[in-house]
Structure formats: structure tokens, C-alpha cells
C-alpha positions as CSV (number, residue, x, y, z in Angstrom):
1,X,-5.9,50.6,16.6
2,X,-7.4,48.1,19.1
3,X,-10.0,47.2,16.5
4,X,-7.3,46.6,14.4
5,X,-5.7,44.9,16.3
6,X,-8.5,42.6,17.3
7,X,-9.0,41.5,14.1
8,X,-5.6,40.5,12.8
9,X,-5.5,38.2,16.3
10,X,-8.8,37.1,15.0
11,X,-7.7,36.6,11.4
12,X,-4.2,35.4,12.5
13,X,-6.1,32.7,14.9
14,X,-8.0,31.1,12.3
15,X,-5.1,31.1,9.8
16,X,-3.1,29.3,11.9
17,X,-5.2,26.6,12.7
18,X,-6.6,26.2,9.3
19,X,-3.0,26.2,7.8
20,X,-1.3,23.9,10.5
21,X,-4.0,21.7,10.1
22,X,-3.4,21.4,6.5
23,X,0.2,21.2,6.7
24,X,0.1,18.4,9.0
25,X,-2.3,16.1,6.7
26,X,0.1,17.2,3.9
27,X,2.9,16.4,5.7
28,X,1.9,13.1,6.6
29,X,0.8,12.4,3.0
30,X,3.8,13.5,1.4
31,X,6.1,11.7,3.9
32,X,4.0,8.1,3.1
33,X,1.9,7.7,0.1
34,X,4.2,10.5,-1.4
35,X,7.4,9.3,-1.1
36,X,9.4,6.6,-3.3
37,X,11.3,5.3,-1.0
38,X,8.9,5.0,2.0
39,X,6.7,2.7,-0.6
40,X,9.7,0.5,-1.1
41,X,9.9,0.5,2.9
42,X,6.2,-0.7,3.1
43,X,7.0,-3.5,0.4
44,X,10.1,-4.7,2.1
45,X,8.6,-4.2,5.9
46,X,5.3,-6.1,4.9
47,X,7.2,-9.2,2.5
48,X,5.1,-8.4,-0.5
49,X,7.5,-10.4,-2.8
50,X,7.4,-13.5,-0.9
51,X,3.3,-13.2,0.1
52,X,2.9,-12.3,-4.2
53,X,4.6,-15.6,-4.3
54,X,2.0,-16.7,-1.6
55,X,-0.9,-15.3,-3.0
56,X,0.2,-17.2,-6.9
57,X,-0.4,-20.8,-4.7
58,X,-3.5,-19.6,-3.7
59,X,-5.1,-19.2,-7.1
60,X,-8.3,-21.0,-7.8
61,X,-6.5,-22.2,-11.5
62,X,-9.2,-23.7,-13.7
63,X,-8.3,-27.1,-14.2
64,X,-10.5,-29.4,-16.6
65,X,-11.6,-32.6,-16.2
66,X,-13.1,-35.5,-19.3
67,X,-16.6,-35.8,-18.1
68,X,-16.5,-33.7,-14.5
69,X,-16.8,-30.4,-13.6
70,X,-13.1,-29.9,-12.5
71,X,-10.3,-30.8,-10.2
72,X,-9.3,-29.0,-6.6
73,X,-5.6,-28.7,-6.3
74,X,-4.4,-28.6,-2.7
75,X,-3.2,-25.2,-1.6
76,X,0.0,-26.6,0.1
77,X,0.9,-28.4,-2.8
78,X,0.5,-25.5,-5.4
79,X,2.3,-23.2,-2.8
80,X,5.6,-25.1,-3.1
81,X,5.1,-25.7,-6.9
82,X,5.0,-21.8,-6.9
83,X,8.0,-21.3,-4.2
84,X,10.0,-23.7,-6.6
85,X,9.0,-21.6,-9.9
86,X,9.6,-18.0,-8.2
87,X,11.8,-16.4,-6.7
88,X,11.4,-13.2,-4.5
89,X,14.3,-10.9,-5.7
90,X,12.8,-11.8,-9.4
91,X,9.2,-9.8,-7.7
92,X,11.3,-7.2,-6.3
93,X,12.7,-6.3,-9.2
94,X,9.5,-6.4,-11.0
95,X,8.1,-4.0,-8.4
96,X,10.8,-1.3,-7.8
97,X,10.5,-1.3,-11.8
98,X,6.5,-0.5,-11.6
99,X,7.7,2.0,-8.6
100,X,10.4,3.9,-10.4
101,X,8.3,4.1,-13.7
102,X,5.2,5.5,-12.0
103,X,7.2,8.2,-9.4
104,X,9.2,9.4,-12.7
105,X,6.1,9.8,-14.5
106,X,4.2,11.9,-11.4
107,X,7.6,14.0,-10.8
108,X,7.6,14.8,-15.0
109,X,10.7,12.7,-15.9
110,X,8.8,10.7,-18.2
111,X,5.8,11.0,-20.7
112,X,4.1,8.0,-19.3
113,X,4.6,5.5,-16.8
114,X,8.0,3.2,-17.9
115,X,7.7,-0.3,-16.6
116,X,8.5,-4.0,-17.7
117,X,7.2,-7.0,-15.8
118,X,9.2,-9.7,-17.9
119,X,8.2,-13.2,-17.0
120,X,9.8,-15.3,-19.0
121,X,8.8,-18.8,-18.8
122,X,7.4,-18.1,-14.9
123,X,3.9,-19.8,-16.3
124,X,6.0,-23.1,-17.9
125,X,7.8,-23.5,-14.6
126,X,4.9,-23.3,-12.2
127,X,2.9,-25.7,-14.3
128,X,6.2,-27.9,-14.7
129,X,6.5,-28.1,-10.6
130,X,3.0,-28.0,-10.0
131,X,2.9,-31.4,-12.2
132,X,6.5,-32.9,-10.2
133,X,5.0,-31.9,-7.1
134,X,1.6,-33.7,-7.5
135,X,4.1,-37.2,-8.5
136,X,5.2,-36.5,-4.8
137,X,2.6,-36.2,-3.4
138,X,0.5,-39.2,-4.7
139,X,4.2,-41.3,-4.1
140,X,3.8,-40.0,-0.7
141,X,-0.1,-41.6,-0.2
142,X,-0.8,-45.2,1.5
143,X,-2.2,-47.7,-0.8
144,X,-6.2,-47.6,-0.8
145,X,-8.5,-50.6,1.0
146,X,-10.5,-52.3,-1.3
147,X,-13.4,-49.3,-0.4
148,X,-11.0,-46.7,-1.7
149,X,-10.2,-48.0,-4.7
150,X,-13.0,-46.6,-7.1
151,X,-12.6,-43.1,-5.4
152,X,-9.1,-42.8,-6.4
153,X,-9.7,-44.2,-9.7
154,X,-12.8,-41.6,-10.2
155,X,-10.7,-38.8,-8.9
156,X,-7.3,-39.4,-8.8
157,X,-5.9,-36.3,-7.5
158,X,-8.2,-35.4,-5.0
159,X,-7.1,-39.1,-3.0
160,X,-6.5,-40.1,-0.2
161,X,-4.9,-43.2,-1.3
162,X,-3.1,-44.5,-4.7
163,X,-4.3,-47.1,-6.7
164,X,-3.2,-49.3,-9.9
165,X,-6.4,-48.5,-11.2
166,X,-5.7,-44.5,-11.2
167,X,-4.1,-43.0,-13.9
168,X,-2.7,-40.3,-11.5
169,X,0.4,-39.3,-13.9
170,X,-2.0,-38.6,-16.7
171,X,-4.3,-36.4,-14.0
172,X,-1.1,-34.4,-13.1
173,X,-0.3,-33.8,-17.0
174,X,-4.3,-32.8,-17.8
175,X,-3.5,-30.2,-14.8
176,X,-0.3,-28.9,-16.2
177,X,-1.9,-28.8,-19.7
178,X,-5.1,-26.9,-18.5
179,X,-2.9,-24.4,-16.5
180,X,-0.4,-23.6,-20.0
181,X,-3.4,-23.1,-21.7
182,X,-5.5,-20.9,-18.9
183,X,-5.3,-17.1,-20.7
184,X,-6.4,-15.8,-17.3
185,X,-3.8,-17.0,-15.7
186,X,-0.3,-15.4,-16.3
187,X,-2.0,-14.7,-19.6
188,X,1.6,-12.5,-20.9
189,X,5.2,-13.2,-20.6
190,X,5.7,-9.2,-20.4
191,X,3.4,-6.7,-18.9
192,X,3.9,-3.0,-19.2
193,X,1.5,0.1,-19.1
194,X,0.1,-0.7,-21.9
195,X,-1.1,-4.4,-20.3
196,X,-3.3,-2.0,-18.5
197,X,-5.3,-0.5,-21.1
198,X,-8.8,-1.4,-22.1
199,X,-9.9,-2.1,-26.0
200,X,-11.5,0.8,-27.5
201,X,-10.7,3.3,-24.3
202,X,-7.6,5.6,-24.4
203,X,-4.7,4.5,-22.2
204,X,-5.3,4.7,-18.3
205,X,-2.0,7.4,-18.3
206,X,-4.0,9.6,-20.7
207,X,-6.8,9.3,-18.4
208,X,-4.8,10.2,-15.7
209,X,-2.8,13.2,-17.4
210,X,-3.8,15.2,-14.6
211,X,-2.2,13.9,-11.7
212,X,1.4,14.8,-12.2
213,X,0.9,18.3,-12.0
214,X,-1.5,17.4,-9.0
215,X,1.4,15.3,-7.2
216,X,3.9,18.3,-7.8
217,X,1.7,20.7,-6.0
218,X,1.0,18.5,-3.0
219,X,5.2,18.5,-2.9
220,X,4.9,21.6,-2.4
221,X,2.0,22.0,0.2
222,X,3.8,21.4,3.4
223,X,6.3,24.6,2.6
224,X,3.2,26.5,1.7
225,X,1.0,25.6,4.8
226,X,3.6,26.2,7.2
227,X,4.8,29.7,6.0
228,X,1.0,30.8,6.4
229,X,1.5,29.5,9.7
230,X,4.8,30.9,10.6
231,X,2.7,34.2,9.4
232,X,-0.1,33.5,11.5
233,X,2.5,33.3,14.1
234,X,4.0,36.7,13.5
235,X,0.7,38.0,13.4
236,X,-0.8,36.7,16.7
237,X,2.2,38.2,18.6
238,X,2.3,41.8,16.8
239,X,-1.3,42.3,17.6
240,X,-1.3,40.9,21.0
241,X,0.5,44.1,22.0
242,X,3.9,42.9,23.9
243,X,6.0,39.9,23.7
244,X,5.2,38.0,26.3
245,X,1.1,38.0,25.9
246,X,1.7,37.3,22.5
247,X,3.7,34.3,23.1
248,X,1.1,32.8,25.4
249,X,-1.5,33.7,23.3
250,X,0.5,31.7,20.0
251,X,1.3,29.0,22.6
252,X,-2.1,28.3,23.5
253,X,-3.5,28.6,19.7
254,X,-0.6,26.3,18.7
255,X,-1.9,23.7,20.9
256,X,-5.3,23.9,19.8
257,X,-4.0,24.1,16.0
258,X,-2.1,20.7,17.1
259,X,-5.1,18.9,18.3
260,X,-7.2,20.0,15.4
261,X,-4.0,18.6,13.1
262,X,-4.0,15.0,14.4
263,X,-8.1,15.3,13.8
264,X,-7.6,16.3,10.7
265,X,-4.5,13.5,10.5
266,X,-6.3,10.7,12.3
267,X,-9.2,10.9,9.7
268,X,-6.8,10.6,6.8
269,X,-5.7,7.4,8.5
270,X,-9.1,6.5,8.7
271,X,-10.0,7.4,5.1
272,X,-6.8,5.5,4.1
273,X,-7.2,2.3,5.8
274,X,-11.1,2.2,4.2
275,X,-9.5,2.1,1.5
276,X,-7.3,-0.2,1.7
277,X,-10.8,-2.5,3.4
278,X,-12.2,-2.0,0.4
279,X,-10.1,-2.9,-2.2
280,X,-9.3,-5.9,-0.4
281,X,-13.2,-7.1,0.1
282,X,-13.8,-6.2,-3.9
283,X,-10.8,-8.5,-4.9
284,X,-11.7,-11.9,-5.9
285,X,-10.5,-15.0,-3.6
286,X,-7.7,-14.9,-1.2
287,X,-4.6,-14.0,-3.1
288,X,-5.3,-10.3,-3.2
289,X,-5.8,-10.5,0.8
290,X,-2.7,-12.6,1.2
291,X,-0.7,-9.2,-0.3
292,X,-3.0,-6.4,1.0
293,X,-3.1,-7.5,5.1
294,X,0.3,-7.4,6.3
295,X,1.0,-4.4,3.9
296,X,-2.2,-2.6,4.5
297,X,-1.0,-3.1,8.6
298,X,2.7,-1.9,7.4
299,X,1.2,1.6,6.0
300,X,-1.1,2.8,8.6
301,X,1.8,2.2,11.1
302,X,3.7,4.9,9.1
303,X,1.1,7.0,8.7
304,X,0.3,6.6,12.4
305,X,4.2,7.4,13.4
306,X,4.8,10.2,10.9
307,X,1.0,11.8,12.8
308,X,2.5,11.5,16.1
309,X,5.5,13.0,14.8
310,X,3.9,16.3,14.1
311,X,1.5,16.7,16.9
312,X,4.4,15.9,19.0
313,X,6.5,18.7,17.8
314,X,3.9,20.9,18.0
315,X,3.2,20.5,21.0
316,X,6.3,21.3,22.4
317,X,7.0,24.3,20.6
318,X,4.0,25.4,22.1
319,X,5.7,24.1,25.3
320,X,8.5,26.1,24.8
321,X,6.9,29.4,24.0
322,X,5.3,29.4,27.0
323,X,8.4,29.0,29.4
324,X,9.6,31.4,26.7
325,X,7.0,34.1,27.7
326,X,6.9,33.5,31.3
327,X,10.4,34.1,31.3
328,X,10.1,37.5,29.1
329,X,7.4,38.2,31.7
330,X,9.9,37.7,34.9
331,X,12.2,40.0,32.9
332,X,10.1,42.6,32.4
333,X,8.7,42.6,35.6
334,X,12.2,42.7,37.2
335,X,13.2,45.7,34.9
């Protein structure tokens, strides 16, 4: 019977550890990356809608010019053209649409991610106050010494000065004409899923038919993970021969099952946030970066808080089953 008993403290042991540690990384992913309405949270904590309002000023747009290789728009200048053209509950709505579509697709409500980013005539307007807010700008410019005056004419809006001789207005128009015609650049008036699907490839949902059932077993993970451990519990005590040893005994293994959960936690952080790194140094130019910083910051908070959260609570329950078994101890010693 000791043998016996031996080994289910043995097998109990490593169960709870292994389970507990698993629980808590589920836990934590569920709670986060999992959830709708934490990923709302992260968009409104972080301002996504006004930094993707941002990140559209800070567009390289290619603009053409009759016999040079192109004209610089200032970033300060296309910012407020896209400020005036945008509006941040229009980008909210677009997301929680993209949001709600996707989670009703992982939680089998839907066939296939259901979304519609509607633009309307977000392209005419930018390129319409991109164009008024050039005029303002060159209004806004001193009047060019006599040195100044070819470089203004050669390249009007790239002055530092106005001229006669520059035909600024007809600059501004080229630049408004360049960006309606730019494919690349709010190339549709309405995205959906589909807008994400490659010619001659099945569509990126059908490629990823897989991960709904995949996201509604990790739902249930947590539950899982910690009945094995509420098992191991049961287990650890019952073979540990009386109440009180078996108490300290799952108090100690607890703590050790704690420590080996924010491990097991702090590298999914880590993991994460690499992720996040790269996606951030493959994307092209600054707007992606603009978007991805402060909301990259926002999610490994959470994930950092909801962590802390566990191995906290762990901790002291493990606290409080050993003042439970010194106290079973002092009681039996007293009987």
C-alpha cells in the first residue's frame, strides 16, 4: 500500500504541475487574444481609429511629375488632409464589423467570416483636402528672393517660397489626380473577406477551415486543465496518508506548479510580443508602426495583468492550505 501510495503522490505531483501550467497559459490566452471584447478593449485603450487615421497621412502616395521622378508631400500636411476626410467613429465601426465577423465565424455562428469595410468616397475626400490643404499651405509661404525663384518654379510644392512663375494650383491638382488614380491606394470603395483572397488560390477562410473547431477547444481548456488539477489535488492529499501532511504537501507542489505557470506564461508573453516585432519590422514604411506600437504596448499589459492574476491566486491558495494544515495539525495534536 505505501508503494502505492508513493506513486499516485508521484503521479499526482507531476499532474498537477503539468496541468496548472497549462491552465494558466490557457487562461491567459483565452482571457486576451481569445476574447471579443478584450480585443475591442485593446483598440479603444491603444486609439487605433484615430493612429489608422494617422498611419493614412503617413503614406508614401505616388504622386507623378511631367519630366521628374515625383513629388514629396509633407507629412503634416497630408495628416490634416486625412483628419479632415476621416473620421474615427467611421474606423470604429469598420473594425468592430471585422471583429464581430471573424469571432462569429471561430465560435460557428457563421460559415465564413461576415464583414463590410464600406468607404464610400473616403479616397475622393482625402485627395479633395489633400489638394485645399496644399492652397494653404503655399498661401501660407513668404514670397521667394530673386535666388528662390527658379526652385519654386522647378518644384512648386516642395517650396519654401511662392512665386508668379509657379504654377502651384496646377501642382496641387496633378497630386490630387495621381492619388484618384493610385489603385494601390484605397484601391476599393468596399472591402470584405473576399478583398482578401488571392487569384487562382482558394479563399484564406477555406484555408483556414480548421481553426474554428481549434478556437472552441481552447474555450474549453482552462475547465479541462484545472479539473486535472483539482484531481491532482485530491490525489496528493489521499496518498499522503492524513490531512494535514497532505495539505502541506499540495501547498508546497501548488507553489511550485505556480512558479512553473508564470514560466510557462511569461514565455507566451514573450512569444507574443515577437510577434507582434515582427510583423511590425516586415510591414512597409511607417504607417503599419504608427497602429502596431501603442497597440502592441496595450496587449502585452493585459497579458502581463491577467499572468499576475493567476500566479497570484495561486499562490495564496497555497498560502491558505498551509495555515489550513498547521491548524488541522494543532487540532490533532490537542485531541
Amino acid at each position: 500500500m505505501r508503494y502505492i501510495k508513493g506513486f499516485l503522490l508521484w503521479v499526482g505531483t507531476l499532474t498537477l504541475a503539468g496541468s496548472y501550467t497549462l491552465f494558466a497559459v490557457s487562461f491567459t490566452a483565452n482571457s486576451t487574444i481569445g476574447n471579443q471584447e478584450t480585443v475591442v478593449g485593446w483598440l479603444d485603450e491603444s486609439d487605433t481609429y484615430q493612429n489608422a487615421i494617422d498611419a493614412i497621412g503617413s503614406i508614401d502616395i505616388e504622386t507623378s511629375e511631367e519630366g521628374g521622378e515625383g513629388v514629396e508631400i509633407d507629412e503634416k500636411v497630408a495628416l490634416r488632409a486625412a483628419q479632415q476626410a476621416l473620421d474615427s467613429s467611421d474606423v470604429r465601426a469598420w473594425s468592430n464589423s471585422v471583429i464581430s465577423g471573424v469571432f462569429a465565424w471561430l465560435e460557428g455562428e457563421a460559415d465564413r467570416p461576415e464583414f463590410t469595410i464600406n468607404l464610400g468616397d473616403t479616397k475622393t475626400s482625402f485627395a479633395d483636402a489633400l489638394y485645399n490643404e496644399l492652397l494653404n499651405e503655399y498661401e501660407n509661404l513668404p514670397e521667394c528672393t530673386e535666388e528662390k525663384v527658379q526652385e519654386a518654379r522647378r518644384d512648386p510644392i516642395g517650396a519654401s517660397c511662392q512665386s508668379s512663375l509657379a504654377n502651384y494650383e496646377l501642382a496641387a491638382s496633378q497630386i490630387r489626380s495621381d492619388i484618384l488614380n493610385n489603385d494601390d491606394f484605397l484601391g476599393e470603395s468596399v472591402y470584405t473577406v473576399d478583398s482578401l483572397n488571392r487569384e487562382g488560390e482558394e479563399p484564406i477562410y477555406e484555408q483556414l477551415d480548421s481553426l474554428p473547431a481549434l478556437y472552441g477547444v481552447s474555450q474549453k481548456l482552462p475547465l479541462i486543465f484545472i479539473a486535472i488539477a483539482a484531481a491532482s489535488s485530491v490525489v496528493i492529499v489521499f496518498a499522503s496518508g492524513n490531512r494535514s501532511l497532505g495539505l502541506r504537501r499540495l501547498s508546497g507542489r501548488l507553489i511550485t506548479s505556480a512558479v512553473g505557470g508564470a514560466v510557462a506564461t511569461g514565455m507566451f508573453i514573450v512569444a507574443t510580443m515577437l510577434i507582434l516585432r515582427s510583423i511590425g519590422s516586415n510591414a512597409e514604411g511607417e504607417a503599419a508602426n504608427i497602429i502596431l506600437e501603442p497597440l502592441a504596448s496595450v496587449i502585452v499589459k493585459d497579458l502581463i495583468k491577467y499572468a499576475v492574476i493567476v500566479t497570484v491566486t495561486a499562490l495564496l491558495l497555497a498560502i491558505g492550505l498551509r495555515i489550513i494544515s498547521i491548524k488541522t495539525r494543532r487540532e490533532n495534536k490537542s485531541s
